[in-house]
Each structure stands twice: as C-alpha cells, then as structure tokens.
Phi, psi and omega in degrees: 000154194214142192223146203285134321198315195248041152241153181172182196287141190092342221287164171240124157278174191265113186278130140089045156194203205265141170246138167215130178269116180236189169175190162228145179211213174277155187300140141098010208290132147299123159262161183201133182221103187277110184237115173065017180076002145255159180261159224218137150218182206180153162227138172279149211219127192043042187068009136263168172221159183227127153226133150310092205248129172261174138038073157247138189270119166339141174078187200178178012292133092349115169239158181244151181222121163235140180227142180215158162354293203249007158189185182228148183224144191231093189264151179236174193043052161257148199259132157228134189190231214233119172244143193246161157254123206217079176249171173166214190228218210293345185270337184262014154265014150258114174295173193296289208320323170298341210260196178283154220014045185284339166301304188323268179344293184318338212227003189283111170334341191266061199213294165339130179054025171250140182220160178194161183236116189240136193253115151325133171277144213312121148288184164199140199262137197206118186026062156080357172245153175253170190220135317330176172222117186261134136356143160304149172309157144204156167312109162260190198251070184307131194214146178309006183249328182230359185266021157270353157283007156290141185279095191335344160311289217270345176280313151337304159327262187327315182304312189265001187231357186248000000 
C-alpha cells in the first residue's frame, strides 16, 4: 500500500469539511483509517482508494492509523484546524530567513501551531537521474530549525490574517 506524498506525519487536516486520505494499493484491497476513535473504510477500486475523514474535531496531537492486508501505517501529531494554501513563483520562493527582520520571525512565538508542507520545485530527468535532487516533501513543525527556508509570503499571511 502507498499513500499519496502529501500526508505524513506533523500533516493538519481542514477543520468542518471533508479530508479525503488517498493512496494506491492491489484492486479490491480493504483499507481502513482509525482516526479520533473512529473507523474509516474503504475498498480499492483499480488499484486506488479514497477514505472520506468528517465531523473532526478541532485540535491535536492526534495519531492516525491506516490498514490494509499487507501493511499499517502509523502517522503522529496531526493536527486539525485552518490549512492556508499559499501558492505562486519567484514572490512564495523568498524565503523568512531573507527577508527584513527574518531572524526575529525565525526565532518570534509566532511560530506556535504553524505546520507547513513545502512542495519541492519542479524537477527534472536526464539519462535517468534527476536534477536537482530533493528530499521527499513531508509535513514540518515550524521551528527556529526548519522555518527559515519557509516561504516569507505565506508566513506574513498566516500572521497577519488569522
């Protein structure tokens, strides 16, 4: 079983609408995802799945369980609240650490309950290697350690609009 790139562990679901957990696995496989003391189901159908997670209750840490025949997956800290979407070009690739008083902000309490998912820039393949070569993507912690390569747009956002 394979669960699509941009769940993983630290990850916020969108509080008071529908999250759906997708993934791939073998055709007809039962999936299952216990979450908030409920169970979740699902069969896959042409070697994908969908589970629908509802009616979730604010806050966290959270652990998530996905099961299937041939394996379990265990996720920790998720979180459900306010998920921002923060997309664009060259203006959400400047980063906190760049900008003016980006140490303050790095290192500022207004750092608390922010998780982010930073999606790698388009890569590309040439006789079979790829270039650049990025880390898998995953859900982080903003922390005075990983939020200076957050991007300094969507961190001004969130500060100023939530």
């Amino acid at each position: 079983m394979i669960v699509d790139i941009v769940y993983s562990d630290n990850m916020v679901l969108q509080r008071n609408t529908h999250n759906y957990i997708t993934g791939q696995c073998l055709d007809n496989e039962d999936v299952s995802i216990y979450f908030q003391g409920t169970r979740y189901r699902s069969q896959s159908k042409n070697n994908t799945w969908e589970i629908c997670l509802d009616h979730l209750k604010e806050g966290g840490p959270y652990q998530l369980l996905i099961e299937s025949h041939e394996c379990q997956i265990i996720w920790e800290h998720i979180y459900v609240g306010d998920v921002f979407l923060a997309a664009g070009q060259s203006n959400m690739e400047y980063r906190l650490k760049d900008s003016y008083l980006g140490d303050e902000y790095i290192h500022s309490q207004e750092l608390n309950n922010i998780y982010f998912f930073q999606v790698p820039r388009v890569e590309y393949r040439e006789k079979g290697q790829s270039y650049p070569r990025f880390e898998k993507p995953h859900w982080k912690e903003a922390n005075p350690t990983t939020s200076g390569n957050l991007s300094a747009v969507a961190y001004h956002l969130r500060i100023h609009f939530y």
